[in-house]
ZAMARGU-4260 file (C-alpha; in steps of 0.2 Angstrom, whole numbers, plus 5000, padded with zeros to 4 digits):
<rodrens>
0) 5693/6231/5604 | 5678/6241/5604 | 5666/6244/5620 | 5654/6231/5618 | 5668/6219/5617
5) 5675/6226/5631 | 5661/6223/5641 | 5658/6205/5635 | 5675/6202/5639 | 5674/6209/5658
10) 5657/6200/5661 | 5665/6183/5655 | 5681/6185/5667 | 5667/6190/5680 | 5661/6175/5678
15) 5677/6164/5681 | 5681/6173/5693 | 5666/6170/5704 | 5665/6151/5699 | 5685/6153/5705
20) 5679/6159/5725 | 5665/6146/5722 | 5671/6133/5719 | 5685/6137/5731 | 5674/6143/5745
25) 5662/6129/5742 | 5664/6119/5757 | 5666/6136/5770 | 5654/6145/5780 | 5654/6160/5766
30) 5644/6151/5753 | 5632/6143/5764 | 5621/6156/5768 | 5620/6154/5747 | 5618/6134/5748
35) 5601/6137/5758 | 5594/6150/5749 | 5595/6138/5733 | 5587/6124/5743 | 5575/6138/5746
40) 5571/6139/5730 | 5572/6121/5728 | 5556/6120/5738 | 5548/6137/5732 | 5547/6128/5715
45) 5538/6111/5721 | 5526/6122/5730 | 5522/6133/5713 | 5520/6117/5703 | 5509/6112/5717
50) 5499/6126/5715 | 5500/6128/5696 | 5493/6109/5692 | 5477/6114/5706 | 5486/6108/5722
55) 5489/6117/5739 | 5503/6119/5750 | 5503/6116/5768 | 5519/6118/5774 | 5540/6122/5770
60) 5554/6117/5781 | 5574/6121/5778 | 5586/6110/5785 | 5606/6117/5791 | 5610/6101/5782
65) 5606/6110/5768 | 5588/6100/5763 | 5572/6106/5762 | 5553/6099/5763 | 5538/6105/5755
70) 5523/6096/5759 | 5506/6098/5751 | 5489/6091/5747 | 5481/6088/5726 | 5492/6093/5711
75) 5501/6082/5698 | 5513/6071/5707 | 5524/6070/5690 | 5527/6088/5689 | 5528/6096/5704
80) 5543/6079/5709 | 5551/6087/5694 | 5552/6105/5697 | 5562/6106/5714 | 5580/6104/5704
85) 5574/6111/5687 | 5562/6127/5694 | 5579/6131/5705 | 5589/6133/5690 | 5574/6143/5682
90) 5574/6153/5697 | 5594/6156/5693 | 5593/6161/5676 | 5576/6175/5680 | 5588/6181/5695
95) 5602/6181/5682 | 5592/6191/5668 | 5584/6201/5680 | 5602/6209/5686 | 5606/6214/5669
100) 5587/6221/5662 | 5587/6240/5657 | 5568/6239/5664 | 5568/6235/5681 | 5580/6243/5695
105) 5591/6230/5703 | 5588/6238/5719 | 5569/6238/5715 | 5572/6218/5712 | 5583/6214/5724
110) 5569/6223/5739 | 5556/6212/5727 | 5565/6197/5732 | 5566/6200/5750 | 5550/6203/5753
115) 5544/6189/5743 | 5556/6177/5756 | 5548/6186/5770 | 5531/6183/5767 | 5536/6166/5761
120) 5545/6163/5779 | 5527/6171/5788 | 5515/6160/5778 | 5522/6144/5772 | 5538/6139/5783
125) 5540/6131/5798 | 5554/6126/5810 | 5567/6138/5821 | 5579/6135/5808 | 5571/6138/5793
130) 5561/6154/5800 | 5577/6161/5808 | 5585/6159/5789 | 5571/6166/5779 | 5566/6183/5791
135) 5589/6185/5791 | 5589/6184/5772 | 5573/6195/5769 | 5577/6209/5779 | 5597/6207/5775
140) 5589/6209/5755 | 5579/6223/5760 | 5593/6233/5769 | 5604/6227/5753 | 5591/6236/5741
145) 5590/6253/5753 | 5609/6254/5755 | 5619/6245/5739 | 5621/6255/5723 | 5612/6250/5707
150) 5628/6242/5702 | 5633/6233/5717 | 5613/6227/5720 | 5614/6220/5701 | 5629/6210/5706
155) 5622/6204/5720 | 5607/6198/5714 | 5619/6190/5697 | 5627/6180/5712 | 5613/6173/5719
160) 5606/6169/5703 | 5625/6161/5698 | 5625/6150/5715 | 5608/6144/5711 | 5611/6138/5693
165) 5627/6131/5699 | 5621/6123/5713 | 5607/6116/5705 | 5618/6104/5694 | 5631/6101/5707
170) 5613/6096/5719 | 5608/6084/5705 | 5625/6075/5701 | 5624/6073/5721 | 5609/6066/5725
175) 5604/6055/5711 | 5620/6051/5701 | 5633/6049/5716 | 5621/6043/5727 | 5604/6035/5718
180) 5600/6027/5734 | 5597/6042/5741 | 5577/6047/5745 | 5577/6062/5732 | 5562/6068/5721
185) 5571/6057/5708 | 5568/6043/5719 | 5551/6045/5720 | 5548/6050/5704 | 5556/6032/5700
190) 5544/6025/5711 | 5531/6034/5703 | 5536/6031/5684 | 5544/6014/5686 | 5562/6023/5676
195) 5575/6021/5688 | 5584/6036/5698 | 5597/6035/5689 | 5589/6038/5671 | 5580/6054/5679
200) 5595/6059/5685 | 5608/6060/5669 | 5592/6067/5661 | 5588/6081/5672 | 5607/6086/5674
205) 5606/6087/5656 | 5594/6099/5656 | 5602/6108/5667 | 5618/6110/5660 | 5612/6114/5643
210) 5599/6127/5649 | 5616/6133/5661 | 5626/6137/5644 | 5612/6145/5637 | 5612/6156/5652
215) 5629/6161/5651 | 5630/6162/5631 | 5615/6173/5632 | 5621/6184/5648 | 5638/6188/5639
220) 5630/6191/5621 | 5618/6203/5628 | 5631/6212/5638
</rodrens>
């Protein structure tokens, strides 16, 4: 076995083995700090559809149940209801390939990423909650990329971007599939389109599961 192989081989058990404590750990106080920084995300990516189709944004709030609210003014309804589930996976797999790029310093990335939640916490989010969480998690990054290694920042950043892809297909079987009922961006977007919650639902899960084994295909070839 030679050393690429090696490495492939180590990355894919790396992998099983987080979705292992994952999955394990889903439910526990350990993971949730992860949980809300996806629905972070989440929201992160209606307000950047918002402002990519000439809206604005007004306001982001976080909830400890783990939801999330962006509220904004203009843009294209159609698309910026669709990217909340699908632009947190995107923002998964860019975490993902950023912790493995010979071109960028994980520690460099990760520091990117915590000041880009802090100024995100200052400008765009209200409520205790949802401040407290976003100044905790930006700083916490910051210190991360001052103190971790380059190795141990890449991983971190890998795990972040893991959770988020993870919990962006887990998050759409939830909300639209087990509970089409539910007010969700599907919903609306059902109200919107007149296709029901439901069909929005398998289709964006689908998505999200074939853009996921992309993800993970491509991560371990590269490796």
């Amino acid at each position: 076995m030679n050393t690429r192989t090696r490495r492939q081989l180590g990355l894919a058990l790396g992998f099983a083995a987080f979705f292992a404590a994952l999955w394990y750990f889903w439910y526990t106080p350990v993971v949730y700090p992860l949980k809300i920084f996806v629905v972070l995300l989440h929201e992160l990516s209606h307000a950047v559809a918002l402002w990519l189709t000439g809206g604005s944004v007004e306001s982001i709030s976080l909830d400890p149940r783990q939801g999330g609210l962006t509220i904004g003014r203009g843009g294209i309804a159609f698309v910026t209801l669709s990217a909340g589930y699908l632009g947190s996976l995107a923002f998964g797999g860019l975490l993902m390939m950023g912790s493995r790029s010979s071109r960028i310093r994980s520690g460099t990335l990760l520091g990117a990423v915590g000041v880009a939640v802090l100024v995100l916490t200052a400008v765009y989010i209200r409520g205790a909650f949802g401040i407290v969480y976003g100044a905790f998690t930006g700083v916490a990054l910051l210190v991360g990329a001052k103190l971790l290694s380059q190795v141990w920042a890449s991983r971190l950043i890998m795990a972040l971007g893991l959770t988020s892809v993870c919990y962006a297909i887990l998050d759409i079987k939830s909300d639209i599939i087990d509970r089409p009922g539910l007010r969700s961006d599907a919903a609306m977007l059902a109200e919107l389109t007149g296709i029901p919650t439901v069909v929005w639902g398998f289709v964006w899960i689908g998505i999200a599961i074939t853009a996921a084994v992309w993800l993970f295909r491509h991560t371990i070839r590269h490796a």
